[in-house]
C-alpha positions in Angstrom: 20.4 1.8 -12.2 18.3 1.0 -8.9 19.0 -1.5 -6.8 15.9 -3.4 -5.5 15.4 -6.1 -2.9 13.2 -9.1 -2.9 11.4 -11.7 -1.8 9.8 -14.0 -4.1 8.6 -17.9 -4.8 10.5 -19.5 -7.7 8.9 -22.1 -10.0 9.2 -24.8 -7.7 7.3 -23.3 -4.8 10.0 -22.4 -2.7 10.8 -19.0 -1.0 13.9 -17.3 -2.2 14.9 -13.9 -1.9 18.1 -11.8 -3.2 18.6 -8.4 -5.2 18.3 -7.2 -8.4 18.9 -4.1 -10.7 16.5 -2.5 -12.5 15.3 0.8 -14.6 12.3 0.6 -12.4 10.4 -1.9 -10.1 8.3 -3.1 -13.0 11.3 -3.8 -15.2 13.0 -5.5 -11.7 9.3 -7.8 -12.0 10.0 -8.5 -15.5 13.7 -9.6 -15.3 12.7 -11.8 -12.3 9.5 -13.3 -14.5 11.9 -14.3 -16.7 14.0 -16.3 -14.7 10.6 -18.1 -13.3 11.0 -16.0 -10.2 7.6 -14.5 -8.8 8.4 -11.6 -6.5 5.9 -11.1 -3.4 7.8 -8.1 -2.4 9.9 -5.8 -4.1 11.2 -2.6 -2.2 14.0 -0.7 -3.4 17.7 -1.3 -1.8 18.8 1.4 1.3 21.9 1.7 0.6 20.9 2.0 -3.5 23.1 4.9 -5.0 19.9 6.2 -6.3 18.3 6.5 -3.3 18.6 10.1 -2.2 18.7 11.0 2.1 15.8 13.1 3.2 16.8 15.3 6.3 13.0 15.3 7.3 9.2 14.8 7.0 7.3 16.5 4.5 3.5 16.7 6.0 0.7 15.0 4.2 -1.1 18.0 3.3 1.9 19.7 1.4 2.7 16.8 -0.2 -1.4 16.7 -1.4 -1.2 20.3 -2.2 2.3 19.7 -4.6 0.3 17.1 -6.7 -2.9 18.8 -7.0 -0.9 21.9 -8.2 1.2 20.1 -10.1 -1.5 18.1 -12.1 -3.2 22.1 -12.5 -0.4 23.2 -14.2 0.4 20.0 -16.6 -3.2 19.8 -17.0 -3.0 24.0 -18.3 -0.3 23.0 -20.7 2.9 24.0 -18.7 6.0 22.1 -19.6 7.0 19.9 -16.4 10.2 21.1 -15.6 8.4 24.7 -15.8 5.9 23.5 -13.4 8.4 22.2 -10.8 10.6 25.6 -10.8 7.4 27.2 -10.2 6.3 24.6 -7.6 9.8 24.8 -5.7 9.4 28.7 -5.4 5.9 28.4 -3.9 6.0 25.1 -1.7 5.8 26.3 1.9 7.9 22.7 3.3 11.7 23.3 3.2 12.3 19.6 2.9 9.7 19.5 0.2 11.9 22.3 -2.2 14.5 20.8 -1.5 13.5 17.4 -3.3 11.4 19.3 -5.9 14.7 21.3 -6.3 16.6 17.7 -7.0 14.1 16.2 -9.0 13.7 18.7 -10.9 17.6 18.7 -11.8 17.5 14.9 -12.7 14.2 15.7 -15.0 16.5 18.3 -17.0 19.4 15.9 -17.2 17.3 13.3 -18.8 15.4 11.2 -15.8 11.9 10.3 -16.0 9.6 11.9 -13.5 8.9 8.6 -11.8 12.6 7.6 -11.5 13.1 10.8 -10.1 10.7 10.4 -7.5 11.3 6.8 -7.0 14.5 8.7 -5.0 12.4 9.7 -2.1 10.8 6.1 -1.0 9.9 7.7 2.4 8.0 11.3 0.6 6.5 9.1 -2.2 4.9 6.1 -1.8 5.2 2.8 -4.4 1.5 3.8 -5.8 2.5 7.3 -6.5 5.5 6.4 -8.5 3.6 3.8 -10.0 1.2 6.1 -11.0 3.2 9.0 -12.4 4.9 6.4 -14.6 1.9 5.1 -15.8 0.7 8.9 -16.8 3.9 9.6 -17.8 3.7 6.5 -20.3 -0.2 6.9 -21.3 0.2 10.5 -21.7 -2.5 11.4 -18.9 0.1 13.0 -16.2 -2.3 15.5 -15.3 -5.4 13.3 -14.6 -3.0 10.8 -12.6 -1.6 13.3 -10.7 -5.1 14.6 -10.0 -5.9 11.3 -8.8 -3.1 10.7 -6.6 -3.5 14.4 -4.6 -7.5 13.2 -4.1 -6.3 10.3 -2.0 -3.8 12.0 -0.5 -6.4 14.3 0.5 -9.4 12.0 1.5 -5.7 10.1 4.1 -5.0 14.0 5.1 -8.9 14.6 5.8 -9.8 11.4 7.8 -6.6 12.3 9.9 -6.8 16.0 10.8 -10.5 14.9 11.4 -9.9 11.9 14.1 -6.8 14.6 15.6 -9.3 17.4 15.7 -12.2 15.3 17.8 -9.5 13.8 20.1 -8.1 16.7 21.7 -11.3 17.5 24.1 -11.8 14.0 25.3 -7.7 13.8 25.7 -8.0 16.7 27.6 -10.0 16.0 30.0 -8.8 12.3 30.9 -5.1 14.7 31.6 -6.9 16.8 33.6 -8.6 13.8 35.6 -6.2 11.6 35.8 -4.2 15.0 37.6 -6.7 15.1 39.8 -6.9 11.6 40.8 -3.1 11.4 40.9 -3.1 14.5 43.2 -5.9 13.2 45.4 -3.9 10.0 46.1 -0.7 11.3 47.0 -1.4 14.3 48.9 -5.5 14.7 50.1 -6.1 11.3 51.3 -3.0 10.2 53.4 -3.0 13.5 55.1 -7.2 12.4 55.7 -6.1 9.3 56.7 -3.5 9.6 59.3 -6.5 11.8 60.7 -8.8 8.4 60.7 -6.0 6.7 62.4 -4.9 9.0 65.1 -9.0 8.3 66.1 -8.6 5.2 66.4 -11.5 4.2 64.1 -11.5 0.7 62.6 -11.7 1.8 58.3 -14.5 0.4 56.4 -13.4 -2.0 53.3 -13.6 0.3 50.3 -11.7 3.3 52.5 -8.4 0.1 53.1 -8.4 0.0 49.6 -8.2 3.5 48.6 -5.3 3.3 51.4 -3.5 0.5 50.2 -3.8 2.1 46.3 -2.7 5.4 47.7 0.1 4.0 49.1 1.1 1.8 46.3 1.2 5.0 44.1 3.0 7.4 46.5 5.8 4.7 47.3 6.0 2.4 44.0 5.1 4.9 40.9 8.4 4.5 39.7 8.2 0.8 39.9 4.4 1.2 37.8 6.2 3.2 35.2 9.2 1.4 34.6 6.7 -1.5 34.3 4.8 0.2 31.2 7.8 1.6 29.6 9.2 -2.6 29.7 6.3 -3.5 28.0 5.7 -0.9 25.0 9.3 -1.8 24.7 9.0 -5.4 24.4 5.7 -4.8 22.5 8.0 -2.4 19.5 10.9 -5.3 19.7 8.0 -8.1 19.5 6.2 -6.0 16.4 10.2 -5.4 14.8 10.1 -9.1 13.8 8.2 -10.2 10.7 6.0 -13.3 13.1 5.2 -10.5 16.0 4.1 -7.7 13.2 1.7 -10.3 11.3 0.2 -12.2 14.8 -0.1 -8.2 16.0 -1.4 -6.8 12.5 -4.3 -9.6 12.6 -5.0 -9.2 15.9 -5.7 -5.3 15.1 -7.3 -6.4 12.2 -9.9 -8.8 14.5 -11.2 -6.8 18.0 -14.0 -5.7 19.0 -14.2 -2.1 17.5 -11.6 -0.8 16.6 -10.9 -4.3 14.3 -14.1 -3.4 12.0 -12.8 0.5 11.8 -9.1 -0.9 10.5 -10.9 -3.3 8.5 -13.0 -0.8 6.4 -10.2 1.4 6.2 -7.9 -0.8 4.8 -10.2 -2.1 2.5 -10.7 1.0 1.2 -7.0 1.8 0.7 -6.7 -1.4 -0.9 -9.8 -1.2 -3.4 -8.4 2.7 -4.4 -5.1 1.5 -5.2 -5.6 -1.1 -6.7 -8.3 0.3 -9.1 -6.4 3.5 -10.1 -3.4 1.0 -11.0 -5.6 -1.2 -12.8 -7.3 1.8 -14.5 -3.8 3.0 -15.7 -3.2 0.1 -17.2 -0.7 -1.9 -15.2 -1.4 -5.4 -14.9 -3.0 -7.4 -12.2 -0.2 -8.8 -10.4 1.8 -6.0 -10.7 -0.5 -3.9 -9.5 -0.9 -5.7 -6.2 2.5 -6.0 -5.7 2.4 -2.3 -5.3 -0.7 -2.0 -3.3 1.1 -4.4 -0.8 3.7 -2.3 -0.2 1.2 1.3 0.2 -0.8 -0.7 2.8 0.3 -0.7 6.7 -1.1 -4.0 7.6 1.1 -7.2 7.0 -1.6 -9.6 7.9 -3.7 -8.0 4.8 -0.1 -8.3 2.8 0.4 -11.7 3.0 -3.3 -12.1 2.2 -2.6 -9.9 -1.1 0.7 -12.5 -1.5 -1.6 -15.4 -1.4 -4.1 -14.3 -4.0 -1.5 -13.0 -6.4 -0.1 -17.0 -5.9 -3.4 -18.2 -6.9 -3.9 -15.8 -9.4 -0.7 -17.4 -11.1 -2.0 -20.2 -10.9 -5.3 -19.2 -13.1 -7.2 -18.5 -10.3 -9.6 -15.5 -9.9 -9.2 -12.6 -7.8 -12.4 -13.0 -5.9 -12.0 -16.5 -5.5 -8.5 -15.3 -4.0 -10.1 -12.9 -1.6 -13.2 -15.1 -0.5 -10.4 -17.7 1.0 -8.9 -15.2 3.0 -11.8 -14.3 5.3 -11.0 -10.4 5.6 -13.1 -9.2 2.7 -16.7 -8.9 2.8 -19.3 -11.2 0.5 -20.5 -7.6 -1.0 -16.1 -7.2 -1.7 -15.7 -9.9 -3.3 -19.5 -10.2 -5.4 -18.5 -6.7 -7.0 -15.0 -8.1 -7.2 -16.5 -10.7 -9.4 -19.1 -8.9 -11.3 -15.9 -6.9 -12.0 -13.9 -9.7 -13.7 -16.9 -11.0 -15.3 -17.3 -7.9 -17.4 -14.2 -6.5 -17.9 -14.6 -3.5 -15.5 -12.4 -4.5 -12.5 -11.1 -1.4 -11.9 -14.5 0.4 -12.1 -15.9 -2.0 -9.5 -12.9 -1.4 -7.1 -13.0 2.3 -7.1 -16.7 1.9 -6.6 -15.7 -0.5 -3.8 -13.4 1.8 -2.4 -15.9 4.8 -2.6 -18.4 2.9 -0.3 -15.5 1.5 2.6 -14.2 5.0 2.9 -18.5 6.2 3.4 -18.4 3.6 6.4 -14.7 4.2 7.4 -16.2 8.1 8.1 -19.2 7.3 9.6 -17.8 4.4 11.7 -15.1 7.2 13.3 -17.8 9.6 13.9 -19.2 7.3 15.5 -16.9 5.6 17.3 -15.5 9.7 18.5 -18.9 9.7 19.7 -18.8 7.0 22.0 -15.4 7.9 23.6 -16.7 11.0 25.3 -19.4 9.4 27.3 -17.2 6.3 27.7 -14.6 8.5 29.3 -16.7 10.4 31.5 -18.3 7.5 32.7 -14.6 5.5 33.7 -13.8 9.0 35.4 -17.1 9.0 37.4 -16.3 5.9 38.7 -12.7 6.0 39.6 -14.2 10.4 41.8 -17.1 8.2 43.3 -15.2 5.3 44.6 -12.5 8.4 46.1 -15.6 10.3 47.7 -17.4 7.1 48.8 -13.6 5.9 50.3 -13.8 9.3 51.9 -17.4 9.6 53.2 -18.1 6.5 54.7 -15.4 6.8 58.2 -17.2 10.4 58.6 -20.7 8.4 58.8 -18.8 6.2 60.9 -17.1 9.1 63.3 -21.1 10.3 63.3 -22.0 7.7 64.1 -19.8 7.6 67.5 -20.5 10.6 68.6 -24.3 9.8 68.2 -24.1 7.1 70.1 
């Protein structure tokens, strides 16, 4: 039996955390429920017996292609050990057969699907388990699975998408910043000591280039060691649970970028949590499993907080509205939702119209960067040539005279 970890609030308010075994993590909920103990995160144990070692990554777009194929052939009436031996054959992702090889052994000894994938935490996420369970109970496999490979897909898409318009304006910032680098170090001191040997008193903006070109011929190492320090205390600083939430909100809240993660998460959230809720798995539970898909703890401990009030009899929306991350138009629709009985409509809905913007708001944004880039690189080749120009005006100038 699975071993999970949690941390939880117990009837008195206080926050208490241990382990527990369970069949799966909604039993784990269950067993804790009825000891008065209300988990805020459950996550199964890594040193769990049940937990099987992957020796790799299996890319997002194989793992989309498994489910879709897999829900095509349940959905065509093929028996589901039959459609992973036909799967493990086909899948392209050595790591991939390999599990599909495994699971498909613990499905013939007796294992549910979901247990069976519940193995690989780091191939398949909490709502994908969640999800095949649910299909496996309602009887709807096929239309769950479908489900499932369309988010996968729409993550997969938005990815390959932002990868494919980076690599021209990556590029070329490689490419200028090599030319810059080379113009420092070995064009303008050799133009310099020429300026110098004449005797010629340097205008300000040609010291400065001097002084920078200087600084990066003699000190680079010190510039670079400098930068590596401070990702380094920036991953130790994001390691701990304060320095990931204080960094998570602080994503969550600048200028552009904050809206873009914004949309985006909302839109994870809302999918999740309305194909859960459209399986039939109850609230809470439910967003105890869309806490642990999403990336961002700030937005987790907001989902923690509206499940408290939520125990307490509050409503979702109501929940939401106090955390200040949701839109009005969120949480309206999250309301109309609850007042008619179609939560999980409304939050697919939701979902449909944060991942329109979270599209348009990267095409736009991909846009921007181009010009924005250019523009820096202008600057940094003017103020060189200008740094460069001016002592020849000034040499004219002499001899003029």
């Amino acid at each position: 039996m699975p071993q999970f970890r949690y941390k939880a609030v117990n009837a008195s308010g206080a926050k208490v955390s241990g382990s527990i075994e369970g069949e799966s993590q909604a039993a784990a909920i269950k067993l804790l429920s009825l000891q008065g103990i209300f988990a805020t995160d459950l996550r199964i144990a890594e040193d769990s017996s049940k937990t099987a070692k992957v020796s790799g990554r299996v890319p997002m777009l194989e793992l989309a292609l498994f489910l879709r194929q897999m829900a095509t052939l349940i959905n065509s009436g093929v028996p589901l050990v039959q459609s992973l031996t036909i799967l493990e054959r086909q899948v392209a992702s050595g790591v991939l057969r390999e599990i599909i090889s495994q699971v498909c052994v613990e499905v013939q000894g007796g294992a549910d699907f979901s247990r069976a994938l519940g193995r690989y935490p780091k191939v398949f996420s909490p709502l994908i388990v969640s999800m095949v369970r649910v299909g496996e109970t309602g009887g709807v496999l096929g239309g769950i699975l479908n489900e499932l490979a369309g988010i996968t897909e729409r993550d997969q898409q938005t990815r390959s998408e932002v990868r494919a318009a980076m690599i021209y304006p990556v590029a070329v910032v490689m490419v200028g910043v090599l030319v810059v680098a080379l113009l420092m170090t070995m064009v303008v001191p050799k133009l310099m000591l020429v300026f110098s040997d004449m005797g010629m008193a340097l205008p300000v903006p040609t010291r400065m280039l001097l002084a920078i070109s200087a600084g990066v011929k003699s000190y680079w190492w010190a510039g670079a060691l400098t930068i590596a320090a401070l990702f380094a205390a920036l991953r130790f600083w994001r390691a701990t649970e304060d320095g990931r939430m204080k960094y998570d909100w602080m994503m969550l809240h600048l200028p552009v970028l904050g809206e873009l993660a914004k949309k985006a998460s909302i839109s994870r959230f809302s999918r999740a949590l309305g194909v859960l809720l459209g399986g039939g798995v109850p609230l809470l539970e439910s967003l105890l499993v869309v806490k642990g898909v999403l990336a961002n703890a700030a937005l987790g401990q907001l989902i923690d907080r509206a499940a408290a009030g939520l125990r307490e009899g509050g409503s979702l929306a109501r929940q939401l509205e106090k955390g200040r991350l949701f839109p009005p138009l969120v949480t309206h629709m999250v309301a109309v939702g609850e007042n008619t009985g179609n939560l999980d409509t409304m939050l697919v809905r939701v979902a449909e119209t944060y991942e329109w913007q979270t599209q348009q708001a990267i095409k736009v944004m991909l846009s921007l960067l181009m010009p924005v880039m250019i523009l820096a690189l202008a600057v940094v080749v003017a103020f060189i040539a200008l740094a460069l120009v001016l002592p020849l005006f000034s040499m004219n100038q002499q001899l003029m005279g």
